[in-house]
C-alpha positions as CSV (number, residue, x, y, z in Angstrom):
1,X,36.3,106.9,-106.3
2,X,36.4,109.9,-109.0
3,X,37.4,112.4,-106.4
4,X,40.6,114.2,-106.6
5,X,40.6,113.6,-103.0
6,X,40.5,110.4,-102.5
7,X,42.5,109.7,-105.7
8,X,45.6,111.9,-104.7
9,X,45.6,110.4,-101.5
10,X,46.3,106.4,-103.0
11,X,48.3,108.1,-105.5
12,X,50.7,109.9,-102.5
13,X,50.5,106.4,-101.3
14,X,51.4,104.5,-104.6
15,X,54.6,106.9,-104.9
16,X,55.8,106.5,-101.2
17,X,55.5,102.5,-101.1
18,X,57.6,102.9,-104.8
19,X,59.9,105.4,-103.1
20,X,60.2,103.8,-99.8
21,X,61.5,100.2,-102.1
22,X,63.5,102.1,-104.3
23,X,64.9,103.7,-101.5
24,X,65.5,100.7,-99.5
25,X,67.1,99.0,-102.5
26,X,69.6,102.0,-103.6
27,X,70.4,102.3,-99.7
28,X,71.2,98.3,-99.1
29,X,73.4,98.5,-101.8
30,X,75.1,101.3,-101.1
31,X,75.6,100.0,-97.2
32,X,76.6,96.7,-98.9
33,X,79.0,97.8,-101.1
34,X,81.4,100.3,-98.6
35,X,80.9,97.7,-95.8
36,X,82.9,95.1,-99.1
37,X,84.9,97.7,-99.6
38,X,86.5,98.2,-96.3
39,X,86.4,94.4,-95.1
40,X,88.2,93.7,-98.2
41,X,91.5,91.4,-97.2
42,X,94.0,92.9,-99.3
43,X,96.7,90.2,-98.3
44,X,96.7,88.4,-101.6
45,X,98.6,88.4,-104.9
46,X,97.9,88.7,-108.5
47,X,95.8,91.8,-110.1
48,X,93.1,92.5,-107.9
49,X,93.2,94.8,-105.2
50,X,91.2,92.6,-102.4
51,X,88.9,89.6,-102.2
52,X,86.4,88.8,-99.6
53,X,84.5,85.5,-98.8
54,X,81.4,85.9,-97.7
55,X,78.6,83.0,-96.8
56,X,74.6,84.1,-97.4
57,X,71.4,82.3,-97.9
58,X,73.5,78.9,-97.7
59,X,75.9,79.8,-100.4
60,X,79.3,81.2,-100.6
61,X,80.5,84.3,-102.4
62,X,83.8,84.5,-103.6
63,X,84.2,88.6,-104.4
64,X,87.2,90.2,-106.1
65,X,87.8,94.1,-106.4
66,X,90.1,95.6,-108.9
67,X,91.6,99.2,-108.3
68,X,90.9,100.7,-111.4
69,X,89.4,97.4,-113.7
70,X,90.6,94.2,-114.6
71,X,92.6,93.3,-118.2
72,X,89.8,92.7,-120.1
73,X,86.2,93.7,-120.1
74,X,84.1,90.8,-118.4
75,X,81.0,89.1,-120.2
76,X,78.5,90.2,-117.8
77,X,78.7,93.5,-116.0
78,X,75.9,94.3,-114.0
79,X,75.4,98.3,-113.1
80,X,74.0,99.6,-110.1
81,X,72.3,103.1,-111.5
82,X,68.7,102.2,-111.4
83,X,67.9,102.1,-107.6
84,X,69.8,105.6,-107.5
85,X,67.6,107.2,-109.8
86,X,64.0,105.8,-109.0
87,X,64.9,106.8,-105.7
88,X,65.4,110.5,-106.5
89,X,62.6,110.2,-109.3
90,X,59.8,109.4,-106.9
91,X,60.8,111.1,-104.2
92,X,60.6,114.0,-106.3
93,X,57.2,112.5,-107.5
94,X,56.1,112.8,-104.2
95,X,57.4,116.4,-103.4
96,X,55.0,117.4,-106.9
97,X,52.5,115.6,-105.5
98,X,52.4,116.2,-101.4
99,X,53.7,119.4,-101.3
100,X,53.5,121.4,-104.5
101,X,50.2,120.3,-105.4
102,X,48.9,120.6,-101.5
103,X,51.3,123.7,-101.2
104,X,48.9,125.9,-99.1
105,X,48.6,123.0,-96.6
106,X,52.0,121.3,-96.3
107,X,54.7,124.2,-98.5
108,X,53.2,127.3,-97.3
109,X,53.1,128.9,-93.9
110,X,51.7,132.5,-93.8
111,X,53.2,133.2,-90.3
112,X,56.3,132.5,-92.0
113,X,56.7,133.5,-95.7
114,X,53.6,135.0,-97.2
115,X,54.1,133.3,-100.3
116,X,52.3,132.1,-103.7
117,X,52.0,128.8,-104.4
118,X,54.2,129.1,-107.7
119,X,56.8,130.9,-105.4
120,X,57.2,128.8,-103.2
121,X,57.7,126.0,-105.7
122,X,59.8,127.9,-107.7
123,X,62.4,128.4,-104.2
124,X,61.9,124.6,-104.2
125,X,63.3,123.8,-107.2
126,X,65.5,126.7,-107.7
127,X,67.2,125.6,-104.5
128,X,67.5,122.2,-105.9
129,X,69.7,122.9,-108.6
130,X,71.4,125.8,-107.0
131,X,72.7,123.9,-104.2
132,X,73.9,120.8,-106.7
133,X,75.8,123.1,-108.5
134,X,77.6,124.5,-106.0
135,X,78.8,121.5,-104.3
136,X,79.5,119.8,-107.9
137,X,81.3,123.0,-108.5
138,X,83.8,123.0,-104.9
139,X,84.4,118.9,-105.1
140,X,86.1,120.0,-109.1
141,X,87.9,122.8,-107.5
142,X,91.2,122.7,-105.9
143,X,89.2,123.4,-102.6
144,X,88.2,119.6,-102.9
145,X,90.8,118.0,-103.2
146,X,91.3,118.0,-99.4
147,X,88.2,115.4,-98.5
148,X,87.9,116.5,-95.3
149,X,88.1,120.7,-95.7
150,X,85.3,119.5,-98.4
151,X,83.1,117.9,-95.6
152,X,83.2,120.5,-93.2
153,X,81.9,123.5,-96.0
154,X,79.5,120.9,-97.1
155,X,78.2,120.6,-93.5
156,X,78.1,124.4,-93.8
157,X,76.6,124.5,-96.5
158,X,73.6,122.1,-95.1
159,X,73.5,124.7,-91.9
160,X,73.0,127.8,-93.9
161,X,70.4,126.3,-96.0
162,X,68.6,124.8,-93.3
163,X,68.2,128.5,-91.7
164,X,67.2,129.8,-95.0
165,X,64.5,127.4,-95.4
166,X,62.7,128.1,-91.9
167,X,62.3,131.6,-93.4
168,X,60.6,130.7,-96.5
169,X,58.7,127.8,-96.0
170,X,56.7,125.5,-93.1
171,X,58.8,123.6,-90.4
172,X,57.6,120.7,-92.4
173,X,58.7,121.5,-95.6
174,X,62.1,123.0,-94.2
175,X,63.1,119.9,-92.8
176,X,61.8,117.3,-95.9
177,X,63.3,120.1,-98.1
178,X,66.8,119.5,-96.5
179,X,66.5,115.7,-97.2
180,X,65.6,116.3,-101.0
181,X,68.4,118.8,-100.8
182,X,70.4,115.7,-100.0
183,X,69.3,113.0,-101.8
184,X,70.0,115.1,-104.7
185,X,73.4,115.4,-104.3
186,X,73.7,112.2,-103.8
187,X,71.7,111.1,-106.7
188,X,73.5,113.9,-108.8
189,X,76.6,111.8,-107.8
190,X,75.7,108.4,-109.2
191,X,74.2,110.0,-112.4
192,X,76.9,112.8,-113.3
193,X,79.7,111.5,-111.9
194,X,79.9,107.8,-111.0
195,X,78.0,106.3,-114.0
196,X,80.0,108.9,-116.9
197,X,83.5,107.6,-114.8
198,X,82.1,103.9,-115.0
199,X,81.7,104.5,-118.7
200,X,84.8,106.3,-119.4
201,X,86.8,103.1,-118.1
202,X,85.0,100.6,-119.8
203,X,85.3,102.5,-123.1
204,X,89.1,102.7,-122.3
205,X,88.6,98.5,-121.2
206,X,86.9,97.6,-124.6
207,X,89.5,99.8,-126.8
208,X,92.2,98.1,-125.3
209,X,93.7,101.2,-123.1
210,X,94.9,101.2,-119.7
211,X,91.9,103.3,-118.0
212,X,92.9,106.5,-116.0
213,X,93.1,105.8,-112.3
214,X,91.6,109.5,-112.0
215,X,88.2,108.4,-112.3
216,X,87.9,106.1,-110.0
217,X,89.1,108.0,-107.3
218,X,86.9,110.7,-108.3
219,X,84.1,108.5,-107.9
220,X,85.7,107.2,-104.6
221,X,84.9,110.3,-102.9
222,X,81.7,111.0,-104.3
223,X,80.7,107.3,-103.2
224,X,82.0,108.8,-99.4
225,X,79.9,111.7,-99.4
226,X,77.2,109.4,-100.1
227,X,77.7,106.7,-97.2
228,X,77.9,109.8,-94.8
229,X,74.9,111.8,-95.5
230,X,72.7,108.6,-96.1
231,X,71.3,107.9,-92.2
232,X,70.3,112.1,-92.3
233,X,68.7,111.4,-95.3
234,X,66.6,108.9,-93.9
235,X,66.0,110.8,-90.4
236,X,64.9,114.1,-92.5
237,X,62.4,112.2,-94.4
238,X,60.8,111.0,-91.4
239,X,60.8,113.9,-89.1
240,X,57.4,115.2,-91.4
241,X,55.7,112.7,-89.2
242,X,57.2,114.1,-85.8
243,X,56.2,117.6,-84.8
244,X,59.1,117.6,-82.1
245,X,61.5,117.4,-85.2
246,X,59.8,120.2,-87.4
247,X,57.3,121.9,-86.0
248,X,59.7,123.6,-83.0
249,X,61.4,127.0,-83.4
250,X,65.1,125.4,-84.0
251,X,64.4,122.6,-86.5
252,X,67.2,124.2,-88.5
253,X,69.2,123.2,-85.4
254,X,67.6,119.7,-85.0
255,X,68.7,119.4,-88.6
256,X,72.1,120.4,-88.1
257,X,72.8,117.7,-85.2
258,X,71.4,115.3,-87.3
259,X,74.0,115.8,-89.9
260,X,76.6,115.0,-87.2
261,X,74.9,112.2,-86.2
262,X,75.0,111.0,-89.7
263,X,79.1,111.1,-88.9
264,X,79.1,109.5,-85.6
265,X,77.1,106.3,-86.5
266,X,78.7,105.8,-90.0
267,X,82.4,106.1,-88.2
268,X,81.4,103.4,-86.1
269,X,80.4,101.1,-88.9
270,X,82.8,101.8,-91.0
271,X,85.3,101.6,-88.6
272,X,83.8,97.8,-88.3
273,X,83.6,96.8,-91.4
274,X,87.1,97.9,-91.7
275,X,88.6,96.0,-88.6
276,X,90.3,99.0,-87.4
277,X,89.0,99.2,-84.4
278,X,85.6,99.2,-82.4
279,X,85.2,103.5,-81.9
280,X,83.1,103.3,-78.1
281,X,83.3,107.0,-78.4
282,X,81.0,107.5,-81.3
283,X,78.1,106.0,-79.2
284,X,78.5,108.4,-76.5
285,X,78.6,111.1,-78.8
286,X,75.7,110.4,-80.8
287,X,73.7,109.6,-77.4
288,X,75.0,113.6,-76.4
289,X,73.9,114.3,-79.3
290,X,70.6,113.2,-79.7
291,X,70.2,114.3,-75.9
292,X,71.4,118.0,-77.3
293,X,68.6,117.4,-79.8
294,X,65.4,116.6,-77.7
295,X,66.6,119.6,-75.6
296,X,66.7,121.9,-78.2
297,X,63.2,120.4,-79.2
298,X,61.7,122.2,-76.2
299,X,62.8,125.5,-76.5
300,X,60.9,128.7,-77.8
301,X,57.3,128.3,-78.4
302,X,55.3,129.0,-81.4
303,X,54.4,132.4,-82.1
304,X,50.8,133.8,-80.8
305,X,48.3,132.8,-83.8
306,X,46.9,136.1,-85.7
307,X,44.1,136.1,-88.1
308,X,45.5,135.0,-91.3
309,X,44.7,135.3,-94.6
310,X,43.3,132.8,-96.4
311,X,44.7,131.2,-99.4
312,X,42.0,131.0,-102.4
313,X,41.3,127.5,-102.2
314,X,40.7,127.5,-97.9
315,X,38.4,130.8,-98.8
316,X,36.6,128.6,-101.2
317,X,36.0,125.8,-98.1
318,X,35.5,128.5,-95.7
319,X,32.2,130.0,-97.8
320,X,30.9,126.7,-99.0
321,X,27.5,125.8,-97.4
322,X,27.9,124.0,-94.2
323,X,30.6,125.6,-92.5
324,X,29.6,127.2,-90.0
325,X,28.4,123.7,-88.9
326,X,31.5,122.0,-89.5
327,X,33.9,124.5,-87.7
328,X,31.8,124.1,-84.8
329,X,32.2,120.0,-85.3
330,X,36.0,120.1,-85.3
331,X,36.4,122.7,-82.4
332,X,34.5,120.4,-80.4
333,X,35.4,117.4,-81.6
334,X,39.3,118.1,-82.7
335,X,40.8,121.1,-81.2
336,X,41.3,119.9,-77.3
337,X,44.5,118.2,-79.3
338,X,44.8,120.5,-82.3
339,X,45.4,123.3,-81.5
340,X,48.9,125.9,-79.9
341,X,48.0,124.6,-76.2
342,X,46.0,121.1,-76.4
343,X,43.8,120.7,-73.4
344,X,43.1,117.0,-74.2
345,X,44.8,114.5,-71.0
346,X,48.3,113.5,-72.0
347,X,48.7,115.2,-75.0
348,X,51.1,118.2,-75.0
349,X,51.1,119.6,-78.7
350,X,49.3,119.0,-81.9
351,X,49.5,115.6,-82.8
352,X,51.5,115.6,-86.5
353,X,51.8,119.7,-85.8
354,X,48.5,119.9,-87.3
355,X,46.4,122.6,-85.5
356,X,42.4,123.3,-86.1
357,X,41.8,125.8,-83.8
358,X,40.1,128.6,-86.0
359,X,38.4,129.0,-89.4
360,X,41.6,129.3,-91.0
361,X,43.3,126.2,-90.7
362,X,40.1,124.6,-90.2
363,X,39.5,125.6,-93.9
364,X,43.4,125.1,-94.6
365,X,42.8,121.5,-94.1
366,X,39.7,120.7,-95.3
367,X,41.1,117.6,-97.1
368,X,42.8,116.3,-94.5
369,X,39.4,116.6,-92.6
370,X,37.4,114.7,-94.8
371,X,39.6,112.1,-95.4
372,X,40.7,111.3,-92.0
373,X,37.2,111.9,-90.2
374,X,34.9,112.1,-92.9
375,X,35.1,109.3,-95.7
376,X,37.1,107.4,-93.1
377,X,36.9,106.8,-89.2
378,X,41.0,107.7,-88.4
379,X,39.7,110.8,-86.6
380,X,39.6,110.9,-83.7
381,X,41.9,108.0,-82.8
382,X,39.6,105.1,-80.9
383,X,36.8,108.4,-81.7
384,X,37.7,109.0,-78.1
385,X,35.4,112.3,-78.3
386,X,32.8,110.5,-79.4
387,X,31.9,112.2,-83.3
388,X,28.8,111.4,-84.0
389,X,27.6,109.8,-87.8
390,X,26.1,112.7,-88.9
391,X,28.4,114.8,-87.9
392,X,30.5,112.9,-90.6
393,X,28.1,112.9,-92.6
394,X,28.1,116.7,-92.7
395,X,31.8,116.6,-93.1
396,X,31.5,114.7,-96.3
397,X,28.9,116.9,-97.3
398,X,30.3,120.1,-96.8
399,X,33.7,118.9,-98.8
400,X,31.9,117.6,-101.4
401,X,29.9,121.0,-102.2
402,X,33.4,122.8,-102.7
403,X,35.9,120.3,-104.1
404,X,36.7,119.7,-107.7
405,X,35.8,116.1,-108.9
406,X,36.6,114.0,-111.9
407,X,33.1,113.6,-112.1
């Protein structure tokens, strides 16, 4: 159980069930809240701006919203902050862990950017910030005070950077890049925008001042933002599990669509929620869409594989004692699916995009090796080509000989 191996990999577990919940928490909310928002019937008098009755769990809710805030500060005040930011925190966790930490493996492709590991994470989370700035930086501006002119260089924006990425890093990491890229604006939203407006007006509530109406329609559109570019969110953090998202030559395009998609569906339930209308058209244009997509998902083909060099840490795998044995273990017990043209019966590319068809990413992914067909029995699926114990055994063997251990 001292391994580093076996411990990163329930650790990169631990963080993505904690990021999955916070994630589903920060995201119900959010869907919650706009979908109150727009059903609110506004048909009433006195103070507040709509009410809305609403029946759950064999109770009945009766919900008030106030434009900018009511007279006087209320007793309890409950903030929704938290799911926001251990959303963005462990995902971020998880980036450190998965793909900084494993950066040869998952960050890195040769083929593509012949980069250091402490390059490439520097790019990372260089382009983090930059890109926060900038779009914090045109919603202040005059520029953003048109919502919609806003939108459209934001979608820009996402386009660009999603073509810069594919030149830098893996098709993986460009597409799970774009979805941190994301989250953090939206996360930058609730914590430097949203939350200080929040504050500002109870401060203003509890001195006994009529708060600003400014700052909630700042956070109005901020909120917006947010609802539209949840559902890509979601989408690009899944793709690292589909190689016909990421591993294709335009997954910057893929990425792109998505972000319209994001548009389509969110009209629709917006639309909904608001009772102005039931949009048919969004559906056919998210199914042309997505029909667009797995179209552009089979064009090009990967680039012929040279000799590549390897990356300290594969070298270190790739001289350790038992080698020799193991590469010829995996090319004939793995590569018929892993590898640029599988030859295995129904399958048609590398399952995950993971390829071990030479001594380079064989030694690339050593850990991924041991783990799935080594310590554990994942590999092959159903062990459909039959791997023998002690060929295992000499997996688990040959790791052990060149991997750090706790002890």
């Amino acid at each position: 159980m001292f391994e580093l191996a076996v411990i990163s990999d329930w650790l990169y577990f631990a963080i993505r069930w904690l990021h999955v919940i916070t994630a589903i928490a920060w995201i119900g909310s959010s869907f919650y809240f706009i979908a109150l928002d727009l059903g609110l019937n506004r048909n009433i008098e006195g103070p507040a701006d709509g009410e809305e009755w609403q029946v759950h769990g064999g109770g009945f809710y009766h919900i008030q919203k106030y434009l900018v805030a009511p007279n006087a500060m209320p007793e309890h005040l409950t903030w929704f902050k938290w799911e926001s930011y251990a959303t963005w925190l462990s995902g971020f966790a998880m980036m450190v862990v998965v793909y900084y930490l494993g950066a040869d493996m998952f960050l890195i492709d040769p083929q593509v950017a012949d980069l250091a590991a402490w390059q490439a994470i520097c790019i990372s989370v260089g382009s983090l910030a930059a890109v926060w700035v900038i779009y914090d930086l045109l919603c202040k501006s005059k520029f953003g005070d048109d919502n919609t002119r806003l939108m459209i260089a934001l979608y820009i924006l996402l386009v660009v950077l999603a073509y810069a990425y594919t030149q830098v890093f893996s098709g993986r990491a460009t597409m799970l890049h774009l979805g941190a890229i994301t989250a953090t604006i939206m996360s930058g939203n609730v914590f430097f925008i949203i939350m200080p407006n929040q504050r500002v007006v109870v401060a203003d509530l509890k001195a006994g001042r009529k708060p600003d109406p400014k700052y909630g329609k700042i956070a109005k559109q901020r909120s917006t933002h947010n609802n539209y570019l949840t559902l890509p969110v979601i989408f690009l953090m899944l793709s690292n599990h589909y190689p016909l998202a990421f591993a294709v030559e335009y997954n910057w395009v893929i990425a792109s669509l998505i972000f319209l998609m994001g548009v389509t569906i969110r009209h629709y339930f917006n639309s909904m929620h608001a009772r102005s209308g039931n949009p048919h058209w969004t559906w056919i244009a998210t199914t042309v869409i997505f029909v667009i997509i797995m179209w552009v998902s089979t064009l090009g083909r990967d680039p012929e594989v040279d000799a590549v060099a390897m990356t300290p840490t594969a070298e270190r795998f790739a001289s350790a004692e038992g080698f020799d044995e193991v590469h010829d273990i995996v090319m004939g017990r793995c590569s018929m699916c892993h590898a640029d043209e599988p030859f295995y019966e129904g399958v048609l590319w590398a399952p995950k995009g993971v390829k071990l068809d030479n001594e380079a990413r064989i030694a690339t992914a050593a850990r991924d090796i041991y783990l799935q067909a080594g310590i554990t029995h994942a590999m092959p699926p159903g062990n459909r080509t039959l791997i023998e114990p002690d060929e295992r055994a000499k997996i688990v063997e040959w790791y052990r000989k060149a991997a750090p251990s706790l002890w």
